[in-house]
N, C-alpha and C positions, 0 to 999 in steps of 0.2 A: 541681324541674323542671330546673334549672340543670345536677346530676348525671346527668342522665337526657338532657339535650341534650347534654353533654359526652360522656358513654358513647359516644353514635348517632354522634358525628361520626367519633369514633376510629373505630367500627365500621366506619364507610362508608371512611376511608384505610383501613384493614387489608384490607379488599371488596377495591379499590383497587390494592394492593399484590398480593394474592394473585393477580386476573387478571394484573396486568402481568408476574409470576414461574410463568406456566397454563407455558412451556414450557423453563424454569430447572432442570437436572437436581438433583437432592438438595434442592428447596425443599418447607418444611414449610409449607403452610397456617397462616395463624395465624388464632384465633378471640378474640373479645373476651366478656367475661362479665364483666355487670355487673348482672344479673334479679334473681338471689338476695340480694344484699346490698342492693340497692336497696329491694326486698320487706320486709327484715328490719328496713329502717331506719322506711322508712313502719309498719308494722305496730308497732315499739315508741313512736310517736309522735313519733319524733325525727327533727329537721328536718339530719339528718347529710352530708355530702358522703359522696359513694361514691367508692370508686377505682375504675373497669375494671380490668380483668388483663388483659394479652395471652400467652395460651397458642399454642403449636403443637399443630396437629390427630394426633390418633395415629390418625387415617383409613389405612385399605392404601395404600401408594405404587404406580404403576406401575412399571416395570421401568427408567427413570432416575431410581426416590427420591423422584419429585415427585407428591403426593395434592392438588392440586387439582384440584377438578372448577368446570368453567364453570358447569356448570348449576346446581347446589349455589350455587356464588356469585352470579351472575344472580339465582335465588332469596333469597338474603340481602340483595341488594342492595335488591331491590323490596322487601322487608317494613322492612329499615331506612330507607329511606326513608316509606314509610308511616310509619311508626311518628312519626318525626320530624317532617311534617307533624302529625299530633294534637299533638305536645307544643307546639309553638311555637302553634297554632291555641288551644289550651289557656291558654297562657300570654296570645295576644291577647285571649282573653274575659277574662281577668281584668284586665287595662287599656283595654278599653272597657267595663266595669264603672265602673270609677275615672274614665273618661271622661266618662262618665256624671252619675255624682254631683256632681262639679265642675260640669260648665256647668250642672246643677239647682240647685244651691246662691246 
C-alpha cells in the first residue's frame, strides 16, 4: 500500500505541474505509471516497492508545442484522488483491526 500511496502522490504533483504549465509553449504533459508493475508485483506474491516512472505524453500538441488538456487533467485529478482516499481508508481498516484486538485482549 505504501507503493501505491507513493505512486498517487507523485501522480497528483505531476496533475499539479501539468495545470500550472496548461499555457507554457513547448511543455510536454507528463504522466506517471505505476498500475502495471504494481499489478505484477501483487500477483507474484511479493510484498516489492514499485517505482513510478514519469513519462512525457506523446499526445498531439497544439500549435505552441503544448498537449495539455485541462479537462484530461481535471479528470485525472479526480480519479487520483479517489483512488487515494480507498488506499489510506484501506490502510485505516487494517489499524482499527489492530485497534481492536488490543483493547479486547
Amino acid at each position: 500500500m505504501k507503493s501505491a500511496l507513493d505512486a498517487l502522490s507523485m501522480r497528483q504533483r505531476v496533475i499539479a505541474d501539468n495545470i500550472a504549465n496548461v499555457n507554457t509553449p513547448g511543455f510536454l504533459a507528463g504522466r506517471v505509471q505505476f498500475e502495471d508493475a504494481l499489478a505484477k508485483a501483487v500477483s507474484a506474491g511479493r510484498d516489492a516497492v514499485v517505482t513510478p516512472q514519469v513519462q512525457r505524453s506523446l499526445e498531439p500538441t497544439r500549435e505552441n508545442g503544448n498537449n495539455v488538456n485541462l479537462d484530461t487533467e481535471t479528470l485525472s485529478n479526480i480519479d487520483t484522488n479517489l483512488r487515494y482516499q480507498v488506499a489510506v481508508r484501506s490502510i485505516d481498516g487494517g489499524f482499527s483491526a489492530i485497534r481492536t484486538a488490543i483493547r479486547s485482549a
